[in-house]
Structures are given as C-alpha cells and as structure tokens.
C-alpha positions as CSV (number, residue, x, y, z in Angstrom):
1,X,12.0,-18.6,76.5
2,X,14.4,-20.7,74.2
3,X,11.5,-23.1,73.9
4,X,9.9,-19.9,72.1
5,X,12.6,-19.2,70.1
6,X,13.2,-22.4,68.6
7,X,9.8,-22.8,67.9
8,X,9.5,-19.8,65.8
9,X,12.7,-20.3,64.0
10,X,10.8,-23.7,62.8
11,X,8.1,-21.3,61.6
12,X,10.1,-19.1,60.1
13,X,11.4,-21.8,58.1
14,X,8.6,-23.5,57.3
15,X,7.3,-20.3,55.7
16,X,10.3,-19.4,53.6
17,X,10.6,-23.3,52.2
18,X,6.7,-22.8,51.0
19,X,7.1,-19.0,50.1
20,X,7.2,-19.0,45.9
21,X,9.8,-16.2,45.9
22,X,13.3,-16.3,47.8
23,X,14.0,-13.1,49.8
24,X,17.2,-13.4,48.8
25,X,17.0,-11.6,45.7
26,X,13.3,-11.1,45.0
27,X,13.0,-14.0,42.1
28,X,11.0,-16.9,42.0
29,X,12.2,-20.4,40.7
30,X,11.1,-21.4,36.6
31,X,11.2,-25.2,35.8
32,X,11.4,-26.8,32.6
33,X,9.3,-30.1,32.3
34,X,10.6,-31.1,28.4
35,X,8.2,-34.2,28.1
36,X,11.3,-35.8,26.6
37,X,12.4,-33.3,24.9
38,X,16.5,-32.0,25.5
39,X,17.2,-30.6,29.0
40,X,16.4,-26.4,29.5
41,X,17.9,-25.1,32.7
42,X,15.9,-23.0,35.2
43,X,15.5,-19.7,35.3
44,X,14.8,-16.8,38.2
45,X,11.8,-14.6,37.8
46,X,11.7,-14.2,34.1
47,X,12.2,-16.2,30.5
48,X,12.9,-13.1,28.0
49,X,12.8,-15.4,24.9
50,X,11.1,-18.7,23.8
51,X,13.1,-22.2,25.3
52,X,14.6,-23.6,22.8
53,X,14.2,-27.6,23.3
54,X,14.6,-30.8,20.3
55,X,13.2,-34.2,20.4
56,X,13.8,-36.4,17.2
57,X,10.6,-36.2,15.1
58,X,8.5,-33.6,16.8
59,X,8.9,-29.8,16.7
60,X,7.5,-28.1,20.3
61,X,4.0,-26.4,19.7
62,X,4.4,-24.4,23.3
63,X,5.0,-24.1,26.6
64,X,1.7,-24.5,29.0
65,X,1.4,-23.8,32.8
66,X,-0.4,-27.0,34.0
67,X,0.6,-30.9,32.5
68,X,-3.2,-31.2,30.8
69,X,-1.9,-27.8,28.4
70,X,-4.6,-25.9,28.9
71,X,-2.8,-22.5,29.9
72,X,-0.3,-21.4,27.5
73,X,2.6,-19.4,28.6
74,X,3.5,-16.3,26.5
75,X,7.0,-14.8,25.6
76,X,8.6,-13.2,27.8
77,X,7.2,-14.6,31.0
78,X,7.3,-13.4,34.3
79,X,6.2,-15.9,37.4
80,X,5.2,-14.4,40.6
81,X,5.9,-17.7,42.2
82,X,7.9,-20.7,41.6
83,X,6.8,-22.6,38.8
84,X,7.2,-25.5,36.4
85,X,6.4,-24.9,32.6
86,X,5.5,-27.9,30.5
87,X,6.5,-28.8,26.8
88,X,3.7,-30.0,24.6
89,X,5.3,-31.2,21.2
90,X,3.9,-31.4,17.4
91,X,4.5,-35.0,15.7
92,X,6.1,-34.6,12.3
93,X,4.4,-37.7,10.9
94,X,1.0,-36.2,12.1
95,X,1.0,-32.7,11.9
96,X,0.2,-29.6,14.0
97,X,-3.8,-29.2,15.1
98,X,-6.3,-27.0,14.0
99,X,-5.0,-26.9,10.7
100,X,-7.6,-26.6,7.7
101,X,-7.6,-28.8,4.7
102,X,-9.4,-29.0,1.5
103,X,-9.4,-31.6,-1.3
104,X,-7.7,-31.1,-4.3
105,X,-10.0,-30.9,-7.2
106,X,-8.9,-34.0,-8.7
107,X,-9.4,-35.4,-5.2
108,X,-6.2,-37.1,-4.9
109,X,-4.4,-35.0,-2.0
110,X,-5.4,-31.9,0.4
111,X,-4.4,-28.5,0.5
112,X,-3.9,-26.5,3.7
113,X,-6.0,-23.9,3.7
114,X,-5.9,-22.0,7.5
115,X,-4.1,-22.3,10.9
116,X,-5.7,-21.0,14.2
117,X,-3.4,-22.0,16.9
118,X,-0.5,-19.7,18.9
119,X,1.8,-22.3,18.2
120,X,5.8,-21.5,18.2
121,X,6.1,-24.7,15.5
122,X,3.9,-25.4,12.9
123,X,4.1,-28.6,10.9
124,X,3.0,-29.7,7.7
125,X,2.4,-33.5,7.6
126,X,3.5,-35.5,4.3
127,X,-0.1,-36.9,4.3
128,X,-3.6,-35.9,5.7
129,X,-5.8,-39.0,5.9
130,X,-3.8,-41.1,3.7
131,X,-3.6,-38.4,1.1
132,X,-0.4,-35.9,0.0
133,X,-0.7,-32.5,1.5
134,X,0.9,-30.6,-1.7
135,X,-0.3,-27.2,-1.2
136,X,0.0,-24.1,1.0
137,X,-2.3,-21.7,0.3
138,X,-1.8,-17.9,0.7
139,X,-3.7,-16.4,3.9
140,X,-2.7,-20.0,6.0
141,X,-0.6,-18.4,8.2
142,X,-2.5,-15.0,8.3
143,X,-2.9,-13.0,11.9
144,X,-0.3,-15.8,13.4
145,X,2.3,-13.4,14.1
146,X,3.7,-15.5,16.6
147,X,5.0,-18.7,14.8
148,X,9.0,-19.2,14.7
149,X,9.3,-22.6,13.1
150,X,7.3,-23.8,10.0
151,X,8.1,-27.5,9.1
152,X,7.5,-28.2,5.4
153,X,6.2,-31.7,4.8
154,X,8.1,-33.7,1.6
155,X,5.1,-33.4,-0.5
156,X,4.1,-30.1,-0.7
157,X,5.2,-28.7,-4.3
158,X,3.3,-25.3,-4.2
159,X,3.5,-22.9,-1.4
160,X,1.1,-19.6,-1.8
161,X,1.4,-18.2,1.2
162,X,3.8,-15.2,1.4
163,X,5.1,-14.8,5.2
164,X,5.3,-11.8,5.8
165,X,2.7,-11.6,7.9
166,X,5.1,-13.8,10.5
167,X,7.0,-11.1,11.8
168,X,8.3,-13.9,14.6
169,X,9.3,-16.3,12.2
170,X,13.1,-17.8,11.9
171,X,13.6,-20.2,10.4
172,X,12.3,-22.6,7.7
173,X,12.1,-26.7,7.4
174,X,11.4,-29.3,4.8
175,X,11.2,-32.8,6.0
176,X,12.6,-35.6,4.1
177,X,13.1,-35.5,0.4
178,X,10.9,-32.5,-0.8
179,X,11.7,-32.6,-5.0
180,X,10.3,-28.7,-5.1
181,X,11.4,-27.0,-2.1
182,X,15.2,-26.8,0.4
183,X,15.9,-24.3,3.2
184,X,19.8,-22.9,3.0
185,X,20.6,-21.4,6.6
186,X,16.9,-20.6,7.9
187,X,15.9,-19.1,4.6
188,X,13.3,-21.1,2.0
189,X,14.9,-21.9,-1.5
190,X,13.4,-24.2,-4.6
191,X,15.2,-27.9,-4.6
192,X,18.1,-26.7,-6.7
193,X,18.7,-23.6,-4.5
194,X,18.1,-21.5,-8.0
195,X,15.8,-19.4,-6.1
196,X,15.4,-18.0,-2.7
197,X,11.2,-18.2,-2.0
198,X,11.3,-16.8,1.3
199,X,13.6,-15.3,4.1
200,X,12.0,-15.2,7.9
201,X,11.4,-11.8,9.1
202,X,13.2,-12.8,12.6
203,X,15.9,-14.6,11.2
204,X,19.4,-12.4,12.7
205,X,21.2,-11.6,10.2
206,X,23.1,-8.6,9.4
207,X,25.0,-9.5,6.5
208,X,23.3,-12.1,3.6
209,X,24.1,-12.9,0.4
210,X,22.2,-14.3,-2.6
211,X,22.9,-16.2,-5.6
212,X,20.2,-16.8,-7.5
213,X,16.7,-15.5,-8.5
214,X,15.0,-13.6,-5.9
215,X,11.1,-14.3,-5.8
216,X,9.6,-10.6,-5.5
217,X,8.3,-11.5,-1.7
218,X,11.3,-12.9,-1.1
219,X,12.3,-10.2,1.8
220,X,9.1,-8.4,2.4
221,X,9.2,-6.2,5.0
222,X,12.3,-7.5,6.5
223,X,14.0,-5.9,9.1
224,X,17.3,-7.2,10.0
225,X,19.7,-7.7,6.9
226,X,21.7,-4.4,6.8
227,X,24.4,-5.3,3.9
228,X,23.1,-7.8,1.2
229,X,25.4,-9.2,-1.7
230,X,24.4,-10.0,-5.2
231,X,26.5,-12.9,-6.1
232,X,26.9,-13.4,-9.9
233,X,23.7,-15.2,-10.8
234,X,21.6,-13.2,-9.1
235,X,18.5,-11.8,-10.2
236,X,15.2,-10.2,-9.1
237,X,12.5,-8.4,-10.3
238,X,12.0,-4.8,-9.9
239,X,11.1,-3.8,-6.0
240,X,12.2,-6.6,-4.6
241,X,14.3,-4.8,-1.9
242,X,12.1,-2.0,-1.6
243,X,10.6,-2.9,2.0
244,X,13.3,-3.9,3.6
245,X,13.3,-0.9,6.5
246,X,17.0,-1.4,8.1
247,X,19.4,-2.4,4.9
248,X,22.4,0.3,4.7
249,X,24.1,-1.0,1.5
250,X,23.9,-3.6,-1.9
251,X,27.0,-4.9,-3.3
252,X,27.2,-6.4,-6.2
253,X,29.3,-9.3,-7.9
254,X,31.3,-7.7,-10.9
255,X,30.4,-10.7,-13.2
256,X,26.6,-10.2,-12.7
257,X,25.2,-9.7,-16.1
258,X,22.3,-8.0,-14.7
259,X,23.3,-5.4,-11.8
260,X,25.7,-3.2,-10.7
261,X,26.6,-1.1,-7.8
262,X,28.1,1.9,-6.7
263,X,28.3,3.3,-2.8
264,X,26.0,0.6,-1.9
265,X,22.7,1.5,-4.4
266,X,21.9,-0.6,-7.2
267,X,21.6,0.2,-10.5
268,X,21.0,-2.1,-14.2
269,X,24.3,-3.5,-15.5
270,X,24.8,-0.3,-17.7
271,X,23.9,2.0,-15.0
272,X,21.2,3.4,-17.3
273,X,18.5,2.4,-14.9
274,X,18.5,3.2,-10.8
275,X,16.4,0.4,-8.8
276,X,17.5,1.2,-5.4
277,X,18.9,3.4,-2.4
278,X,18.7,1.2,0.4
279,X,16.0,2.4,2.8
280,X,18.4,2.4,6.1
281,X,21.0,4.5,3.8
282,X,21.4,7.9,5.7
283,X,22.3,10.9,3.5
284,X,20.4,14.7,3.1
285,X,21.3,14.6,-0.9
286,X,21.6,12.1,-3.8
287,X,23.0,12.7,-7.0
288,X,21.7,10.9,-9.5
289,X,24.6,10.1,-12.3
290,X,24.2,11.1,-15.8
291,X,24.5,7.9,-17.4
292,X,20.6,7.4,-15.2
293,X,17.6,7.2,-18.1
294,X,15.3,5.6,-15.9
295,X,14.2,5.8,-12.3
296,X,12.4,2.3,-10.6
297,X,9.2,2.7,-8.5
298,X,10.0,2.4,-5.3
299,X,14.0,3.4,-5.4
300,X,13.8,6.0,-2.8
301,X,10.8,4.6,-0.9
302,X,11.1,5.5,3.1
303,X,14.2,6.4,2.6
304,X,15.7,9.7,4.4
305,X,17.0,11.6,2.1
306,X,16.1,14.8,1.7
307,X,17.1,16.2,-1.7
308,X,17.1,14.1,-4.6
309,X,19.4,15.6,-8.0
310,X,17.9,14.5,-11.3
311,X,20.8,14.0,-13.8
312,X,21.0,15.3,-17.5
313,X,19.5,12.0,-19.0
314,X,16.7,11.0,-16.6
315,X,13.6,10.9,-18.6
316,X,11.6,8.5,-16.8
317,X,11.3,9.0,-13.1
318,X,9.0,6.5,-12.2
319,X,9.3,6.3,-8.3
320,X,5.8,7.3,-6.9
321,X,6.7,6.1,-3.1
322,X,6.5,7.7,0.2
323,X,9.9,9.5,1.0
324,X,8.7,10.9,4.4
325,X,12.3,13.4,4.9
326,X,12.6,14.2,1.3
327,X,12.2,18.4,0.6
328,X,13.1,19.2,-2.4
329,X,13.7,17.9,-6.6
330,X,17.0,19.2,-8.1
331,X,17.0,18.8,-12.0
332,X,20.7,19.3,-13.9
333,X,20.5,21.9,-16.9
334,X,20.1,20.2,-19.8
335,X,18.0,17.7,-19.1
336,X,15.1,17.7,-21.6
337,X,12.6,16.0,-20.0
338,X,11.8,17.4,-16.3
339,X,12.4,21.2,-14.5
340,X,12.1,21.7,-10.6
341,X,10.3,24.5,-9.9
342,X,9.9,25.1,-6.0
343,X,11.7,21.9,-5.4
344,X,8.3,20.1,-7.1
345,X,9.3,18.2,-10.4
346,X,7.2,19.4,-13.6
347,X,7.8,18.3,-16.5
348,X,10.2,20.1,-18.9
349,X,7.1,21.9,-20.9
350,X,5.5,22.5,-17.2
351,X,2.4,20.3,-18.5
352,X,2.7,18.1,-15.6
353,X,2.9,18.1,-12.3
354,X,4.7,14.8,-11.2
355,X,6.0,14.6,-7.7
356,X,6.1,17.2,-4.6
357,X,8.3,16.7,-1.7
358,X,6.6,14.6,0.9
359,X,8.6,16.4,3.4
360,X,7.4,19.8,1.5
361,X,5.4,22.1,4.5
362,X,2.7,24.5,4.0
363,X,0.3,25.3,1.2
364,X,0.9,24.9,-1.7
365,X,-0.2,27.0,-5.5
366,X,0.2,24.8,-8.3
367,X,2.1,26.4,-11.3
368,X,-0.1,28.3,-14.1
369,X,-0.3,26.0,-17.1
370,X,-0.3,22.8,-15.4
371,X,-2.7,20.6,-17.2
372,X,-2.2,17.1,-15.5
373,X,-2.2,16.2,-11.8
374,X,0.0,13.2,-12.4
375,X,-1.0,9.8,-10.2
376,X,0.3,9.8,-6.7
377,X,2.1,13.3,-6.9
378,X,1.2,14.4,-3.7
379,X,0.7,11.1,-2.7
380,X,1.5,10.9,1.7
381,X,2.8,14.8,1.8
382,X,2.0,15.2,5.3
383,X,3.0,18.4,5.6
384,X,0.6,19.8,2.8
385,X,-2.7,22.1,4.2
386,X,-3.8,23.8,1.1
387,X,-3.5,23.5,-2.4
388,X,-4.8,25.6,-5.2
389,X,-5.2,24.7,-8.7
390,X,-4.9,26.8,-11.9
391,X,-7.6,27.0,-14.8
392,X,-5.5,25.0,-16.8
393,X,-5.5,22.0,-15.0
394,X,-7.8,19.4,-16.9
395,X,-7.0,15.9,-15.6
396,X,-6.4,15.4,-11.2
397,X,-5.3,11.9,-11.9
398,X,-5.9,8.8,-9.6
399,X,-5.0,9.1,-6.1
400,X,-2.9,12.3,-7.0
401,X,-3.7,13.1,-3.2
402,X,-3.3,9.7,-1.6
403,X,-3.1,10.1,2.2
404,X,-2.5,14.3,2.9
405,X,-3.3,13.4,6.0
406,X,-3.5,17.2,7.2
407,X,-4.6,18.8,4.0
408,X,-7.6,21.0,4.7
409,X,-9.0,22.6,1.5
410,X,-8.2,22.5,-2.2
411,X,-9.7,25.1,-4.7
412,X,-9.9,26.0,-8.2
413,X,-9.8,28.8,-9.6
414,X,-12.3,30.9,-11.1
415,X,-13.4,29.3,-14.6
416,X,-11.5,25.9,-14.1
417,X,-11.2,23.5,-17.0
418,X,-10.8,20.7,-15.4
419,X,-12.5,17.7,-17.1
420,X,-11.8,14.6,-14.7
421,X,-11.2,13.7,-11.2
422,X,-10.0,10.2,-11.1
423,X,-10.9,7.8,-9.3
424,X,-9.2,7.4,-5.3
425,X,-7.7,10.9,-6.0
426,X,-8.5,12.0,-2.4
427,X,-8.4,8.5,-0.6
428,X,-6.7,8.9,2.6
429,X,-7.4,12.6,2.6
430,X,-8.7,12.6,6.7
431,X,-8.6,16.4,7.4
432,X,-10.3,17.6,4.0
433,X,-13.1,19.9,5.1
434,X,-13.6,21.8,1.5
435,X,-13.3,21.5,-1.9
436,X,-14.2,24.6,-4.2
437,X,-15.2,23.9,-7.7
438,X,-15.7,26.7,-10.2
439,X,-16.0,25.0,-13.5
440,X,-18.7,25.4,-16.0
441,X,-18.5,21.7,-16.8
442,X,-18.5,19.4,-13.9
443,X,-15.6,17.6,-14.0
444,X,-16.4,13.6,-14.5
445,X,-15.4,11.7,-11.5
446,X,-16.8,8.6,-9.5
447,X,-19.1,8.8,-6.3
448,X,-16.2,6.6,-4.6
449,X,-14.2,9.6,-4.8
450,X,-15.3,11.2,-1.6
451,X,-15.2,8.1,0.6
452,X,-13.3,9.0,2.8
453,X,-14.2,12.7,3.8
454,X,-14.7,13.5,7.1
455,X,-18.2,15.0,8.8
456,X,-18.8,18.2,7.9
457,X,-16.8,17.9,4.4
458,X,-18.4,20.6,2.2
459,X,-18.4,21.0,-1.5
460,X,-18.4,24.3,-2.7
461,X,-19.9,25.3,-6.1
462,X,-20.8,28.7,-8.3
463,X,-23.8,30.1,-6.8
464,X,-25.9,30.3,-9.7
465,X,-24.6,26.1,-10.5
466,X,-26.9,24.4,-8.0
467,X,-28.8,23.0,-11.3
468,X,-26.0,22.6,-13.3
469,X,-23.5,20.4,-10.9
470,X,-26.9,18.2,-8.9
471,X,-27.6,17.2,-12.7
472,X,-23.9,16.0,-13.4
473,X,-23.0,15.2,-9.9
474,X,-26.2,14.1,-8.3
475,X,-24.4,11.6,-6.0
476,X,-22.5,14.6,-3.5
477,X,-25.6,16.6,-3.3
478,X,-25.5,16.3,0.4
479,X,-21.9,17.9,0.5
480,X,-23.0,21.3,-1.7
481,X,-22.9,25.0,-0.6
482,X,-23.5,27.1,-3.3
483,X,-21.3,29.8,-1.8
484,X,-18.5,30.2,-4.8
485,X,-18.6,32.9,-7.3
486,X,-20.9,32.8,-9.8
487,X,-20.3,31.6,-13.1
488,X,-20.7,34.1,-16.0
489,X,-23.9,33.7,-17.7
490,X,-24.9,33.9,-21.4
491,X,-28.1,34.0,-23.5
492,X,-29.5,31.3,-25.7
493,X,-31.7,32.8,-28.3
494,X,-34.3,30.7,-30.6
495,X,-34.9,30.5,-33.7
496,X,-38.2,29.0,-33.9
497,X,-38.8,29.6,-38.0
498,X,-42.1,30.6,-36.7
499,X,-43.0,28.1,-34.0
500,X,-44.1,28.9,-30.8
501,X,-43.6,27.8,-27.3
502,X,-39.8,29.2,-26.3
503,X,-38.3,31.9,-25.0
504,X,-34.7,33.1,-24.8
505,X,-32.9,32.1,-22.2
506,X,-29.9,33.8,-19.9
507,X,-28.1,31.6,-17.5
508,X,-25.7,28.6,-17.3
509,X,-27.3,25.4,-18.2
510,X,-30.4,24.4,-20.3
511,X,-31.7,20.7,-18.4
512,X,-34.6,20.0,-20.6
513,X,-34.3,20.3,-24.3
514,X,-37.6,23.1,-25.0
515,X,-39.8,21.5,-28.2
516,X,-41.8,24.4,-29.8
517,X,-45.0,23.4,-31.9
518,X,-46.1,24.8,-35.1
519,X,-48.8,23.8,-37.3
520,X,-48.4,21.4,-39.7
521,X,-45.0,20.4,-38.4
522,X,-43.1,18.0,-36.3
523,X,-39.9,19.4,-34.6
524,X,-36.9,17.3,-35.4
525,X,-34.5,19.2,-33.2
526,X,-31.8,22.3,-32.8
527,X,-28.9,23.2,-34.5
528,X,-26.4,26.0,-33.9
529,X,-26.6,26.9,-38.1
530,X,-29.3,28.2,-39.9
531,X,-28.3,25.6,-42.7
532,X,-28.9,23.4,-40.1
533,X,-25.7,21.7,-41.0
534,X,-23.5,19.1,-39.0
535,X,-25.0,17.5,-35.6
536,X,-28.3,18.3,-33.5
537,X,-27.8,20.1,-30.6
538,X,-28.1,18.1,-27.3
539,X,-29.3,18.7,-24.0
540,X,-28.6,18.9,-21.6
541,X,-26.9,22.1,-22.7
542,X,-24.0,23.9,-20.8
543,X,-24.0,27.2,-21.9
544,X,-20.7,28.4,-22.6
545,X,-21.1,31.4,-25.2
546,X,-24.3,33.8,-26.3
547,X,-25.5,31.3,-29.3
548,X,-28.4,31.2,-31.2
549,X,-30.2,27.6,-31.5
550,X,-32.4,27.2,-34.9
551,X,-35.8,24.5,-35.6
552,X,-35.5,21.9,-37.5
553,X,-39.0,21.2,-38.7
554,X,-39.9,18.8,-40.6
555,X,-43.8,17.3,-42.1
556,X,-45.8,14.9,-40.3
557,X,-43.7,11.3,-41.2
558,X,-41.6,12.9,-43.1
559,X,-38.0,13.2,-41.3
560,X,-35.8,16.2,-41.4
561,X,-35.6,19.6,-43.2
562,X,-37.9,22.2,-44.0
C-alpha cells in the first residue's frame, strides 16, 4: 500500500513539473529570450504592454514565439502555457525590412516610399545600396498603426509623411548628425529646434510646452496633452490645435507677439481674433468678448459647449466645424453683422443662413427671405429630420447639408426661386428619402449631387414639369415622381406676320423652338417686340408670363428684318 502511494506521489509530480500552468495561482510562466539585448524579467500569464529592451545599434522589430521568428507575438499577450518569447532586432546601419525605395530623379540617393511590416521599430538607414536615403514620403507609414519607435537616418532632409496615422507611436529618433532634423523629448523638431515637425500620438504627456513654430500637423489628432504652453516665440498657423480631442486649456507667454490667452482659449495678440476653445474644455455657454472681430474655422470644433454668445463686434464667424452638444447662437444687440433667430445665426439683413446648432432637434422651417444656404450650415446636425425652404432661397450652397445623418425630406415651397444647388450639398445625407422641388426653373446643380442617396430616394417635381425638369435635369430621371403641385401655366401666342405652321401654346415649357414658313421668306427667329428690338428669343423657353412671340422674316440670303 505505501508502495502505491509513493508511486503516485512521483506521478503527481511529474505531471505538475510538465503542466504549463501552476495550480498555485492559475498563471503560466513568460520568458524573455533578448538575443543580446538588456535583460526583461518574467512575467505570469500576461504582458499588458510591449517589453521594452536596448542593444547598442539596433532598435527591436518584435517579439516572435519560436527562435526562426515566424510567429509574432501581439500586445497584450496572454500564454496559456509557459513560454519563452524571442527578440528579433533591426540594425541601424541596415535598416528595417520590407521597406520601399525609389531613386531620386537625379539618381543620386533613394527615397522611402512604403513600409509593410508590424514592426514596433522602424529604421531608416543613412544609405540604401551605397546611396543617401534623404526622403520620407507621405503615405510610408500608412495602415501601420502599430509602430512605437521611428529611427531617422542622418541623411534624410525631407520627411512627407504626417504621422498621424500612428496612433501607437512614442517616440521619435535621428541617428548621428542629421543637419535638417532633432527630436526634443520624443517629439520631432528641425536641427535648430525652431520648429516642432511632429509630436507622437502615444507619447504621455499631460502638460507640453512649445517654443517655436508649430508645423500645422504638428499635433494631429493627438490625444494626450491636456494643458499646452505657448512660450514666447511661438507660432502656428491657424487650426493647428483644432484636433487635439482631450486638451483642457492654452496658456500663453505674455511676451508672445502673436497670441494671447484668457481662461485657457487662445485668441490673436489684440484679442480681435478667437482661434480656439480647447476641445476637452467643459462649459454649457461661451461668451465671446467684444473686442472679438473675427471667429477661426475650427475654434469650437468638437467641443461641448452648448451655447455660444456672439459679441457686439464679431463680423466674421468663420467656424464651420462640427460642435456635436452645441444648441443654440446668442448674438449681443448691437452687433451689425449677424441676428439669432431660433438659436440659428442669420445674418443681420436675414439674407443668410450661416450656421444651425448641430445639437439643434427636430425639423426645421427656414426663415422667409432667406436667399443663401451658406456652405456647411447644417453641416453634421444629427438631430435635423426635415427642413423646409422658403421661395426666396436662390443659392443651397456646397455641402450646406454635409452629413444630416437622420434628415428625411427637404422641400420647397410652392414657386421656389432657387437657381443653384451646389455641388456635395447633400453628401453624407444617409436617411434622405425625398426631395420636393417646385421651381419653374430647375435649379443648376451637378449629377454628383445625389451620390449618396439611399434606395428608394425620390425626387418630387410639379406634375405638369415632367418635360420641363428631364430636359434640365436629365441625369436624376430615375429618382422623379411627378406628384408635386402643379406649376401655374401661361400662354405663348404667335405672331406669325402671316406665316403658317404655329399654334398658341398654354403650358410651362416650350423644348423645340416652332419655325413657321411663309412664301418667299426665310424665318430668322422670335422676339418678344414687334420692333423686333434687342435679343432673339431662345429655346428652350420656360414660360414664365402670358407673352406674345413675333417672326422675324427675312428674304432668301438676305439676313434679318422684314
């Protein structure tokens, strides 16, 4: 019996030394093989983030699962049994694999073009086949989300490609003696650190300050810097920090000769122009002081405020970006240039419709005597179903309705003078199922205009206008339903001078021009004067009063006159 015993104790303990996992606490055991690389200590179970491990002149491309590299092991990792993880590194002198190059067109160096590995390093050698690499082109780093390190080589002297596809990327470096580019704490500067190129999207940083020019991709989409100082010789172009989703505040240096600040937005030296209220900025109203002429595209873009207070002096407000919480304009009395009406800003004379509330519900009536549908005024107003436009509107102008997601229908009313529908004004329009048109002149527009309507999309036009809008706006036949009110008709009378061959004519539209005959004479044309005075009459003719249409006759090679 203890002979029994003992023997399955030696079992036992055989199979718990060759079980991957210890019962202990559940976890299995994850070894670092660092090919010569510094030392990275086990691990139980899981590695949340990417080992970090240096060997003097190579960057690690990855971590693989067998000693040949052929599986990679992906970020965070979980092992189901115990397990050893291999380093694979990237020379410096030689460069990362499956990187692109072309020539140069004088020949004398290569530019790199593409990258297609998931690498955690990529490196940039100084030379490609004996050559300078001096370029990085825009696109080389596109769909490689994944990349943390980018080594610079020292010849590179022009870099294209804007980063901000890398949402993993940290951190920045330039190898040897670059005499066009420097990295200052992670971050990508020129040589003289007189301009910041590029900041990583992953870099950690709360707090970051800046000193010099800002290239306008600078901080594209970044998501980590929540207070950022302008130190005195700083500058940037307008909309540099408009995508930057989590920054709460911008201080600036009180010798800066081209910014200011106040409560952490940023405004021009004078304060006569407002560039920005930081998108991470949490507040339901903003006031926008008087001394404010001019508003900057893009100042309150995704930003979640939710009332926005024009001041007496604002006469451009220029910002056309998504504000997904804002409901409602404010304009201060006196201001000369722009009214609120609704909470949508018109412009003072009410000519122009400029910008409704993106967080604005419902459907919506546009004001009578609107007569411009100003670019991107409705531009992402998810909450918009319906619109309906007065006569008086005569221009809806380009992408005026840019991604109403949920808007359903628009119509015009009855007689509508609207002349032209610009080009991408319903592009992103996904719900539109009907449009209802009820001008006597189709309005002039581009096919490309109804690209992205959805199946079933009707367009619906007078029901005596089927002639009239498949002349002018043959492309949409497919979408038409002559189902709207009819347009009022009028007559068209002759006068032939005694010729023969036409009739009068009651209705909307004339598509063929009719040519009487009478002997002896050629027809030269119609005019609307029995002087026949001024310009011939051309056709096709929308008919838009009773009018009377009179021969011009003239003799055989003879032109003109009777």
């Amino acid at each position: 019996m203890k002979k029994n015993i003992i023997i399955f104790a030696l079992i036992f303990s055989i199979v718990i030394i060759f079980t991957g996992c210890s019962e202990r606490a559940g976890s299995c055991v994850i070894k670092f093989e660092t090919n010569g690389g510094s030392a990275v200590a086990e691990r139980e179970s899981t590695v949340e983030s990417f080992p970090a491990s240096r060997k003097d002149g190579y960057r690690i491309e990855g971590w693989y699962e067998d000693k040949n590299f052929t599986e990679r092991a992906d970020f965070p990792y979980a092992a189901t049994e115990n397990v050893t993880l291999y380093a694979k590194w990237t020379s410096l002198e030689n460069g990362s694999e499956k990187i692109v190059y072309e020539r140069t067109e004088d020949g004398k160096g290569f530019i790199a073009v593409s990258y297609s590995e998931k690498s955690f390093s990529v490196c940039i050698p100084d030379k490609h086949m004996g050559l300078p690499v001096v370029e990085i082109k825009e696109g080389f780093l596109k769909n490689r989300a994944y990349v943390y390190v980018l080594c610079i080589g020292k010849n590179v002297n022009k870099i294209e490609e804007k980063f901000y596809r890398c949402v993993m990327l940290n951190q920045f470096e330039v190898n040897g003696e670059n005499p066009r580019y420097s990295v200052k704490a992670g971050a990508l500067y020129d040589s003289e650190k007189n301009e910041i190129y590029a900041y990583p999207r992953n870099l950690k940083t709360e707090e970051y300050s800046v000193d010099c020019g800002v290239n306008k991709d600078a901080f594209l989409y970044n998501s980590t810097i929540e207070r950022l100082t302008l130190g005195e010789n700083a500058d940037a172009e307008v909309g540099v920090f408009n995508e930057m989703s989590v920054l709460q505040s911008i201080t600036v240096d009180g010798n800066n000769r081209y910014f200011s600040s106040e409560n952490g937005n940023l405004y021009s030296k004078d304060k006569t122009i407002f560039y920005k209220y930081p998108q991470g900025k949490s507040e339901d109203i903003f006031i926008l002081p008087d001394t404010v002429v001019r508003v900057e595209d893009g100042a309150f873009g995704y930003s979640g405020i939710k009332e926005i207070v024009l001041g007496v002096n604002v006469e451009d407000y220029d910002d056309y970006s998504s504000t997904p919480m804002l409901e409602k304009f404010t304009v201060k009395d006196g201001n000369k240039f722009y009214k609120s009406v609704g909470g949508v800003l018109y412009s003072a004379d009410g000519k122009i419709l400029y910008r409704y509330p993106c967080a604005k519900i419902g459907d919506y009536r546009i004001e009578n005597g609107t007569e411009i549908i100003y670019a991107f005024s409705f531009a992402e107003s998810g909450g918009l179903t319906s619109v309906i436009i007065p006569a008086t509107v005569k221009d809806i102008s380009g992408y005026a309705f840019y991604y109403c997601t949920r808007l359903r229908d628009i119509e015009f009313e009855e007689e509508s003078g609207v002349e032209s529908i610009e080009n991408g004004a319903f592009t992103g329009c996904e719900s539109l199922s009907e449009l209802t048109l009820t001008s006597r002149r189709p309005p002039e527009t581009d096919e490309s205009v109804f690209d992205d309507v959805k199946a079933g999309f009707r367009i619906v036009i007078p029901s005596n206008g089927e002639e009239l809008y498949e002349y002018f706006w043959g492309f949409a036949k497919k979408y038409f339903a002559a189902e709207g009110r009819a347009l009022v008709t009028y007559t068209v009378t002759y006068e032939t001078d005694g010729g023969e061959g036409t009739e009068s004519y009651h209705g909307v539209f004339v598509k063929d021009e009719p040519i009487p005959t009478k002997e002896g004479r050629v027809f030269q044309g119609w005019y609307d004067n029995a002087e026949l005075l001024g310009f011939r009459i051309e056709f096709p003719l929308i008919i838009e009063n009773h009018i009377t249409l009179y021969a011009d006759w003239g003799y055989s090679g003879i032109e003109g006159g009777n």
